[in-house]
PyMOL Python script that loads the backbone (N, CA, C, O; Angstrom):
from pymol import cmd

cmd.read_pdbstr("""\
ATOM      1  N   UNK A   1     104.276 107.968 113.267  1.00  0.00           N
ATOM      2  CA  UNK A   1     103.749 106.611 113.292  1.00  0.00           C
ATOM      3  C   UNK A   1     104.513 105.714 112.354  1.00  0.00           C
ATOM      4  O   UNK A   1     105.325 106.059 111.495  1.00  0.00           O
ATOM      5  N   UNK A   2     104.058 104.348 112.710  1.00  0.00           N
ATOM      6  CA  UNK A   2     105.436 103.985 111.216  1.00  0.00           C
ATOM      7  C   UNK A   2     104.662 103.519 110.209  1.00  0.00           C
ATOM      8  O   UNK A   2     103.535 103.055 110.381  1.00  0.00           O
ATOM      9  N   UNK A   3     105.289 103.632 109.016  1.00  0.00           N
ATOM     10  CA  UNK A   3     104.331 103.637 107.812  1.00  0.00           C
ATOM     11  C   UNK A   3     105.179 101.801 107.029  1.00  0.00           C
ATOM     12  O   UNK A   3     105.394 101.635 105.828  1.00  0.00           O
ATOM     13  N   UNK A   4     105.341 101.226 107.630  1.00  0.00           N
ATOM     14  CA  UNK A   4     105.406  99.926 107.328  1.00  0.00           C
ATOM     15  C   UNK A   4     105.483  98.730 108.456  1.00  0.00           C
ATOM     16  O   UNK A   4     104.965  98.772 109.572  1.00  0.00           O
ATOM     17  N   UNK A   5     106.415  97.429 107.779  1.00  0.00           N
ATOM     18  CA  UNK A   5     106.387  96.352 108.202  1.00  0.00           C
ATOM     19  C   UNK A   5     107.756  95.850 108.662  1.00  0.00           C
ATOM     20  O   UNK A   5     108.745  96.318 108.098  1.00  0.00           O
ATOM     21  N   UNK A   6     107.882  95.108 109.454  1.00  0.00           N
ATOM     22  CA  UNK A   6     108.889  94.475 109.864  1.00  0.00           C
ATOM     23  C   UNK A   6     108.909  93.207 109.452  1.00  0.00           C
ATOM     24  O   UNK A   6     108.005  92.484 109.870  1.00  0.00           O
ATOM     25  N   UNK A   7     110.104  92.531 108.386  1.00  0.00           N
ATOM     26  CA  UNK A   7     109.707  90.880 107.828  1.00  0.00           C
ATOM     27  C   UNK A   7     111.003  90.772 108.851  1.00  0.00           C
ATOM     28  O   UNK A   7     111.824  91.676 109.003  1.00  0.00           O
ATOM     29  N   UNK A   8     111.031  89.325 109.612  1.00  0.00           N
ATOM     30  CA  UNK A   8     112.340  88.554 110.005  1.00  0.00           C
ATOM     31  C   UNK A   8     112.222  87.452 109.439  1.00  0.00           C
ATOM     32  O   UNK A   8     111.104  87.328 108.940  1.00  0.00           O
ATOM     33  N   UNK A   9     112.843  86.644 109.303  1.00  0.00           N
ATOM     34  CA  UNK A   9     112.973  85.246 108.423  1.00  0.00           C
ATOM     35  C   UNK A   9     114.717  84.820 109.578  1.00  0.00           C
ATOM     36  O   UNK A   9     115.368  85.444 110.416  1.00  0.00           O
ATOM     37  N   UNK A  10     114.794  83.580 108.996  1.00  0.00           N
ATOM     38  CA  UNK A  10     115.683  82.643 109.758  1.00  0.00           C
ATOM     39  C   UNK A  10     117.495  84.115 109.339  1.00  0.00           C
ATOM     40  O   UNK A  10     118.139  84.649 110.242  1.00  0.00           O
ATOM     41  N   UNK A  11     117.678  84.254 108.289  1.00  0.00           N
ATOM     42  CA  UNK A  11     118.864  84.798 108.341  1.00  0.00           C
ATOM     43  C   UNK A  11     118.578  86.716 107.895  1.00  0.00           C
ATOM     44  O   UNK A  11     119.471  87.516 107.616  1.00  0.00           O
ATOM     45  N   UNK A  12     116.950  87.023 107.968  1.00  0.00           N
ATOM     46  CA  UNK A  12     117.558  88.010 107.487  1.00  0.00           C
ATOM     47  C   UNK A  12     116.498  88.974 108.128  1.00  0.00           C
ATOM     48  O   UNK A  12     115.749  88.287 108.822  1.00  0.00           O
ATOM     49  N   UNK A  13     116.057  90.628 108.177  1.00  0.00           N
ATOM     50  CA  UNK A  13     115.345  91.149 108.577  1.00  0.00           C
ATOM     51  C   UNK A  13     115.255  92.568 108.122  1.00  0.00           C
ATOM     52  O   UNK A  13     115.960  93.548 108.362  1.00  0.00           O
ATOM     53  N   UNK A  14     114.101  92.381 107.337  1.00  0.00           N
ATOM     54  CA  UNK A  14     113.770  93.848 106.581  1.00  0.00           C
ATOM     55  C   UNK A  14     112.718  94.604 106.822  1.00  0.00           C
ATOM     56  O   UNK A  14     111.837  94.000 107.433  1.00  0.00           O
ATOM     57  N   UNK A  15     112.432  95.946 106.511  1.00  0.00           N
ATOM     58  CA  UNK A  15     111.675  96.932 106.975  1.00  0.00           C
ATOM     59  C   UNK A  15     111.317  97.087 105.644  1.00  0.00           C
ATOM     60  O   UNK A  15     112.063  97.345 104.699  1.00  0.00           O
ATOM     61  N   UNK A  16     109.632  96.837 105.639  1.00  0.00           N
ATOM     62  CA  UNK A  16     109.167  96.854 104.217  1.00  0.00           C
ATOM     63  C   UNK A  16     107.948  98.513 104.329  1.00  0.00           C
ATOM     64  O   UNK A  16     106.945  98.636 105.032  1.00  0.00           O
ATOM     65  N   UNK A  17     108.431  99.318 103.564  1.00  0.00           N
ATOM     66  CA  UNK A  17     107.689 100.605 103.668  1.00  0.00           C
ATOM     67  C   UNK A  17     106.591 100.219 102.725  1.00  0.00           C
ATOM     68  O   UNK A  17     106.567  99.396 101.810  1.00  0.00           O
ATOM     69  N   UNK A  18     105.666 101.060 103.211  1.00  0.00           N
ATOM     70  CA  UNK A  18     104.301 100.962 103.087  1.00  0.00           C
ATOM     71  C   UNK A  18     103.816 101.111 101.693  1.00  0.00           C
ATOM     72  O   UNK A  18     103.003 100.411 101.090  1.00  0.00           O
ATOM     73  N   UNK A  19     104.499 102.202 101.281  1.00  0.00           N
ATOM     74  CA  UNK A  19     104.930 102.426  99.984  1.00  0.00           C
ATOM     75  C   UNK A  19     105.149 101.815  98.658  1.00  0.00           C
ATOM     76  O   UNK A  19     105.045 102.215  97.499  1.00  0.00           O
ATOM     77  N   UNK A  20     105.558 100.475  99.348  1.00  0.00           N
ATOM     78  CA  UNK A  20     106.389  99.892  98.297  1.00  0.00           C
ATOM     79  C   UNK A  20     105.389  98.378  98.387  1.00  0.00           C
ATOM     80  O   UNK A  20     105.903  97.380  97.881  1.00  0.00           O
ATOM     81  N   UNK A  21     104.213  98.254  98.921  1.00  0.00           N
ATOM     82  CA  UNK A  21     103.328  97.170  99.152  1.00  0.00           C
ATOM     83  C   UNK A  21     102.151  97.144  98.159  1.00  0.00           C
ATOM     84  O   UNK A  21     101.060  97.653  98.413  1.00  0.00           O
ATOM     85  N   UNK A  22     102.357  96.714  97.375  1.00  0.00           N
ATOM     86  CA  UNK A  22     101.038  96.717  95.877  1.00  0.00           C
ATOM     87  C   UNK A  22      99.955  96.065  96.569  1.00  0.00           C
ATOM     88  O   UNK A  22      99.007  96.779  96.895  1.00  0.00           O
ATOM     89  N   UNK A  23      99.927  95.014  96.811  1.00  0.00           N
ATOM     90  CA  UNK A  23      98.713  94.159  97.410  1.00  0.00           C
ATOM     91  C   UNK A  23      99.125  93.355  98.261  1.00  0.00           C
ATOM     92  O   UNK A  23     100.314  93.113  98.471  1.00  0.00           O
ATOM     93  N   UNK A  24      97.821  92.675  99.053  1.00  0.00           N
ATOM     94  CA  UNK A  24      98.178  91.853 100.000  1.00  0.00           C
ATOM     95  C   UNK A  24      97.212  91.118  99.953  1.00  0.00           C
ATOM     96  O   UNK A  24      96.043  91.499 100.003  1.00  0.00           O
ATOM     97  N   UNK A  25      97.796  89.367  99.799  1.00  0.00           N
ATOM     98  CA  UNK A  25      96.622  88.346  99.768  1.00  0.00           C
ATOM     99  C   UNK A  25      96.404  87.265 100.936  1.00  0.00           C
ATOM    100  O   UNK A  25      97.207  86.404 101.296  1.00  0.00           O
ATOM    101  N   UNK A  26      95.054  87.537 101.463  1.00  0.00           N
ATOM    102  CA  UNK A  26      95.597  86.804 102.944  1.00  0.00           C
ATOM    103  C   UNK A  26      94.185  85.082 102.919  1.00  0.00           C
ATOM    104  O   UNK A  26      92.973  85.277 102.828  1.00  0.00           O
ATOM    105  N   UNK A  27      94.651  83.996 102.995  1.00  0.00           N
ATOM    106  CA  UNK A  27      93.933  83.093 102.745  1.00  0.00           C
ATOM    107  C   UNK A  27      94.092  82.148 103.803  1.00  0.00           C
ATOM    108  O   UNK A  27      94.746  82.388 104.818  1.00  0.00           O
ATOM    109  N   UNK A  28      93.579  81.217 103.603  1.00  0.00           N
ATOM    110  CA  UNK A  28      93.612  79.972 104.816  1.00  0.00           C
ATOM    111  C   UNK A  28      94.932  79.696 105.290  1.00  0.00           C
ATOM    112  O   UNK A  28      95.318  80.145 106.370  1.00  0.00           O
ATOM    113  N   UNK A  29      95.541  79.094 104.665  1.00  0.00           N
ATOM    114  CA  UNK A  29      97.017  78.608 104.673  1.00  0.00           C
ATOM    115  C   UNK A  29      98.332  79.433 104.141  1.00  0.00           C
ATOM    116  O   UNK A  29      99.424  78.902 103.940  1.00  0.00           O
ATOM    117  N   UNK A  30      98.080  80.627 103.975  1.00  0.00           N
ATOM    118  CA  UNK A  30      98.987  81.517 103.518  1.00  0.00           C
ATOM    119  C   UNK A  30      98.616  83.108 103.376  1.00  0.00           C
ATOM    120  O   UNK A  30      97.489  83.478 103.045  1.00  0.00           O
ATOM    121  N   UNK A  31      99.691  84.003 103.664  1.00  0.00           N
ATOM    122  CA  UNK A  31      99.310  85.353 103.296  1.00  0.00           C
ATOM    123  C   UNK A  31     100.480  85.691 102.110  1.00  0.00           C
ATOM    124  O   UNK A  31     101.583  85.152 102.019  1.00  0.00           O
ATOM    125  N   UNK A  32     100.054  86.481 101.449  1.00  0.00           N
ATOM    126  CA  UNK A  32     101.027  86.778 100.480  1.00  0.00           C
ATOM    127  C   UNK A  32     100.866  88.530 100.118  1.00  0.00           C
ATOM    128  O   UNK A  32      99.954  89.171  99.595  1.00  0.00           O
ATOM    129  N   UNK A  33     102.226  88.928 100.677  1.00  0.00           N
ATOM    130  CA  UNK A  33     102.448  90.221 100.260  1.00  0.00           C
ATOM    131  C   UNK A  33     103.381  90.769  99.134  1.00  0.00           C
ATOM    132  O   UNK A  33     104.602  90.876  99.250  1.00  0.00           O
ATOM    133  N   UNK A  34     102.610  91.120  97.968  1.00  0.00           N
ATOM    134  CA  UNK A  34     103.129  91.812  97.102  1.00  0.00           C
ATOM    135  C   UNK A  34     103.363  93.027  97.189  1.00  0.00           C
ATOM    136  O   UNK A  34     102.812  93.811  97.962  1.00  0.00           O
ATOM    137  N   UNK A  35     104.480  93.347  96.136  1.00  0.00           N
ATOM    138  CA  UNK A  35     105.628  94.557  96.621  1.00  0.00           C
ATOM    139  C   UNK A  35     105.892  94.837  94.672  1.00  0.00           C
ATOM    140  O   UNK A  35     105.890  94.050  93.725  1.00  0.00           O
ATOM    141  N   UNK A  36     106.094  96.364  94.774  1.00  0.00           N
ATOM    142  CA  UNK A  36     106.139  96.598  93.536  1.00  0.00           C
ATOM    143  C   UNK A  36     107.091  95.877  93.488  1.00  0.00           C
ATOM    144  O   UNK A  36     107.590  95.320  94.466  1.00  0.00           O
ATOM    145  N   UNK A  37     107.773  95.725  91.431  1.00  0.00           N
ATOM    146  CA  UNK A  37     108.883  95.408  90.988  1.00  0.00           C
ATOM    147  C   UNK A  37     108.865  93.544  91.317  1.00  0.00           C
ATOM    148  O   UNK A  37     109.907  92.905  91.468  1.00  0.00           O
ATOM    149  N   UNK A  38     107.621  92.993  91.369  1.00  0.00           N
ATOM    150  CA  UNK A  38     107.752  91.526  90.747  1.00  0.00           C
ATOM    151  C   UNK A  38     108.723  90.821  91.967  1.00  0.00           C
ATOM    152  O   UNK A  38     109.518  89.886  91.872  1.00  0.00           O
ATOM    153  N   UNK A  39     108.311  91.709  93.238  1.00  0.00           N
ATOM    154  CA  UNK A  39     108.881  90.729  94.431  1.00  0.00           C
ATOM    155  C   UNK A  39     107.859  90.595  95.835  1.00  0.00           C
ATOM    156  O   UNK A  39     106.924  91.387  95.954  1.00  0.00           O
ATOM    157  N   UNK A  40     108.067  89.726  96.690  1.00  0.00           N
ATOM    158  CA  UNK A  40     107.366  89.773  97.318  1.00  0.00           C
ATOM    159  C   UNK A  40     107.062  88.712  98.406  1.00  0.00           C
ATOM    160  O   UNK A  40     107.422  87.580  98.084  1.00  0.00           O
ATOM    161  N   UNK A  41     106.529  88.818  99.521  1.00  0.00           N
ATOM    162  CA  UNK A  41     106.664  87.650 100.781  1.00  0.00           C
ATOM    163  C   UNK A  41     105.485  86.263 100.668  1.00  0.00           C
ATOM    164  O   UNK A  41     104.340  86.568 100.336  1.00  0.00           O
ATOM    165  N   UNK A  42     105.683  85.316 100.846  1.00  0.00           N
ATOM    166  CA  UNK A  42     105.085  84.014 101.478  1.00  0.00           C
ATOM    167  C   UNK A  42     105.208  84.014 102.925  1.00  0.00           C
ATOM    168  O   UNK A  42     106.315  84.170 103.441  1.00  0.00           O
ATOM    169  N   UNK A  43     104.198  83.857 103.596  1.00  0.00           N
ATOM    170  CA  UNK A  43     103.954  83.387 104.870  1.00  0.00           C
ATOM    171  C   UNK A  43     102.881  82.478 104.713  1.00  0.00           C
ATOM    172  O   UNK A  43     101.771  82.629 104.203  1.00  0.00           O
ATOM    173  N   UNK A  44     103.392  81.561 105.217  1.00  0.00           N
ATOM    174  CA  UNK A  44     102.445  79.865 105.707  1.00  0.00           C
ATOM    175  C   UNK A  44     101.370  80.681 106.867  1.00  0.00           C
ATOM    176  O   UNK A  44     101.755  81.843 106.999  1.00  0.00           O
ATOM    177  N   UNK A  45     100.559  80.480 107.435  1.00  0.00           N
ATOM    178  CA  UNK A  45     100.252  80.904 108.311  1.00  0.00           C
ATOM    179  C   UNK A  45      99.967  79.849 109.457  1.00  0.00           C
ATOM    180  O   UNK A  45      99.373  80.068 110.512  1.00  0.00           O
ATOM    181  N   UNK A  46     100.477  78.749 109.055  1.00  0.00           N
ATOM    182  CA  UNK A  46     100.638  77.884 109.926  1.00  0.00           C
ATOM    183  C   UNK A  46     101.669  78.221 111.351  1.00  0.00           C
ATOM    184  O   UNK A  46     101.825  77.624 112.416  1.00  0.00           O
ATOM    185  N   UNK A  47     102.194  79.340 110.832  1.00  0.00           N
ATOM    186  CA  UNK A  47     103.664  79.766 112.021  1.00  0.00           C
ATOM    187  C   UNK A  47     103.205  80.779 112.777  1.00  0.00           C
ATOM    188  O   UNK A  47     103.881  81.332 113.645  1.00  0.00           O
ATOM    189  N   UNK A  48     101.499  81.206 112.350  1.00  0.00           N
ATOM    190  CA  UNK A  48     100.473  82.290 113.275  1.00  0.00           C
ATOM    191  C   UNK A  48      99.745  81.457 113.925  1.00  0.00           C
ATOM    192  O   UNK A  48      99.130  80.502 113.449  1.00  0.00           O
ATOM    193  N   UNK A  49      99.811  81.903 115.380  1.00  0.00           N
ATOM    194  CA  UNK A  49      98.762  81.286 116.302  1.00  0.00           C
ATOM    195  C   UNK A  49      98.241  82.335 116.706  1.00  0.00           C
ATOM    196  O   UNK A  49      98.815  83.280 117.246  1.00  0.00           O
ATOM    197  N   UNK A  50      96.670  82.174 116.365  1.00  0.00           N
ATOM    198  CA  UNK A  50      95.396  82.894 117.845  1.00  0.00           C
ATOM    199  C   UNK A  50      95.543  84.333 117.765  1.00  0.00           C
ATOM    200  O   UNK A  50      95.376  85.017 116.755  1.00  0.00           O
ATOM    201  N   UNK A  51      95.727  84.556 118.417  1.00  0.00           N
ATOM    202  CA  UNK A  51      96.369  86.250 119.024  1.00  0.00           C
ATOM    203  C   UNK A  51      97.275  86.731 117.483  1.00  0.00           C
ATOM    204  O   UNK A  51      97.129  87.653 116.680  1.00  0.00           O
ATOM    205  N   UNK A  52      98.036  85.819 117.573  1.00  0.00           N
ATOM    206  CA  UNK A  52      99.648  86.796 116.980  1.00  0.00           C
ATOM    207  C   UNK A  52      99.079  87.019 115.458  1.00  0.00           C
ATOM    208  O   UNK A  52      99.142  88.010 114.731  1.00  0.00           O
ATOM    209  N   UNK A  53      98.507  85.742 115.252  1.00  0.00           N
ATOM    210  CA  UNK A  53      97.992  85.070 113.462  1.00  0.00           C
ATOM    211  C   UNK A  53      96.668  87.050 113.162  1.00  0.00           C
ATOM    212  O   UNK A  53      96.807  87.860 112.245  1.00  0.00           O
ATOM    213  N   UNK A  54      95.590  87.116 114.360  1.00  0.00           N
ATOM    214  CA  UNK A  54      94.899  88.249 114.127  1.00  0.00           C
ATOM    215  C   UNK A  54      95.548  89.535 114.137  1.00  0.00           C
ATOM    216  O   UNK A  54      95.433  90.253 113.144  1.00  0.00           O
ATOM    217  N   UNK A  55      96.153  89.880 115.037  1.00  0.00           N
ATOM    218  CA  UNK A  55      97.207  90.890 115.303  1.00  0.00           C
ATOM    219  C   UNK A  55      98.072  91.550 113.783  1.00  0.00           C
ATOM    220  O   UNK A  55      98.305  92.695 113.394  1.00  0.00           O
ATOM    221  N   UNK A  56      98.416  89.944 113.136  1.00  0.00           N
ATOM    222  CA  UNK A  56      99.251  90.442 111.909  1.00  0.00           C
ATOM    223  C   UNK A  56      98.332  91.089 110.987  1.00  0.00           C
ATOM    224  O   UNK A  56      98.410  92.265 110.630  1.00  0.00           O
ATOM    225  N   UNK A  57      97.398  90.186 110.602  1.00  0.00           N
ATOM    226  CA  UNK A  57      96.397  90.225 109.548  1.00  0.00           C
ATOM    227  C   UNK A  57      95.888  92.104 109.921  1.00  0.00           C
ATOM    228  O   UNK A  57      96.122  93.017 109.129  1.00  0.00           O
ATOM    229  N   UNK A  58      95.265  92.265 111.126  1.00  0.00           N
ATOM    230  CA  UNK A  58      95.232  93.466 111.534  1.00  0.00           C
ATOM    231  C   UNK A  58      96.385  94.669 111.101  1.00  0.00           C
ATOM    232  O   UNK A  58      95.923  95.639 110.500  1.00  0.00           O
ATOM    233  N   UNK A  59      96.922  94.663 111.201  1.00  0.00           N
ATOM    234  CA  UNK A  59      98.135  95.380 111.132  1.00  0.00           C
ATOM    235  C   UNK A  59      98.977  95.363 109.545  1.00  0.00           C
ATOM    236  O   UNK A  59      99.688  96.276 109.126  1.00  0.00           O
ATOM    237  N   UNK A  60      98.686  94.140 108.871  1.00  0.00           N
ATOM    238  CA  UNK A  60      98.569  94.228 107.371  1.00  0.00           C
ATOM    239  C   UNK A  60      97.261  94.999 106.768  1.00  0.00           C
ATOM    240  O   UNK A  60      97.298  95.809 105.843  1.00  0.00           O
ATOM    241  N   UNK A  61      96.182  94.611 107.430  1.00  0.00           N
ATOM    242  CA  UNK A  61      95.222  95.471 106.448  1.00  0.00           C
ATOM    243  C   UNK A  61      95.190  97.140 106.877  1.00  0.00           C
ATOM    244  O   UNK A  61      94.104  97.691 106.702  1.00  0.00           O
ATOM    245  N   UNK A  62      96.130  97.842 107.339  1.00  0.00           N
ATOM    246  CA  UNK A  62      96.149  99.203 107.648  1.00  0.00           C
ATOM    247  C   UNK A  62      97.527  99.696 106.521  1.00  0.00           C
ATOM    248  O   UNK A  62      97.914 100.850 106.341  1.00  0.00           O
ATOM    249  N   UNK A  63      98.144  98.278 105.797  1.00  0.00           N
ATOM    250  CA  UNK A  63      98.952  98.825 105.304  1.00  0.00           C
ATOM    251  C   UNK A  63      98.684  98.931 104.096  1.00  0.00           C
ATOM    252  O   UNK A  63      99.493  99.455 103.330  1.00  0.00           O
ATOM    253  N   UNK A  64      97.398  98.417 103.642  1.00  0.00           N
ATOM    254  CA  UNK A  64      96.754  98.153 102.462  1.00  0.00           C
ATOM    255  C   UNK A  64      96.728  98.811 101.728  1.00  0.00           C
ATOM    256  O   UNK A  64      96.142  98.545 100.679  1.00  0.00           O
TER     257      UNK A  64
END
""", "prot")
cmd.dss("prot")
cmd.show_as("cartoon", "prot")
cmd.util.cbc("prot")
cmd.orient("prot")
């Protein structure tokens, strides 16, 4: 099964293991995934619609 995430962004695309995911903060207007070592993703969630916006959130909280 796979034990992480897939990030794409405009130039780049990483495979974030599950492992390496400290917390995850998911709010109105943004989700934010922290990653050991003081790094970590912004997503607006303005760029989630309906379906795709639940789907993620789903699929983040299994990586929890």
């Amino acid at each position: 099964g796979e034990n992480g995430n897939k990030v794409i962004g405009e130039n780049f695309t990483e495979m974030i293991p599950k492992e390496i995911i400290s917390d995850i903060g998911i709010y109105d207007d943004m989700i934010l995934i922290f990653l050991i070592g003081y790094r970590g993703y912004f997503i607006p969630t303005r760029y989630l619609t309906g379906e795709n916006k639940e789907q993620f959130i789903n699929k983040l909280m299994t990586l929890k």
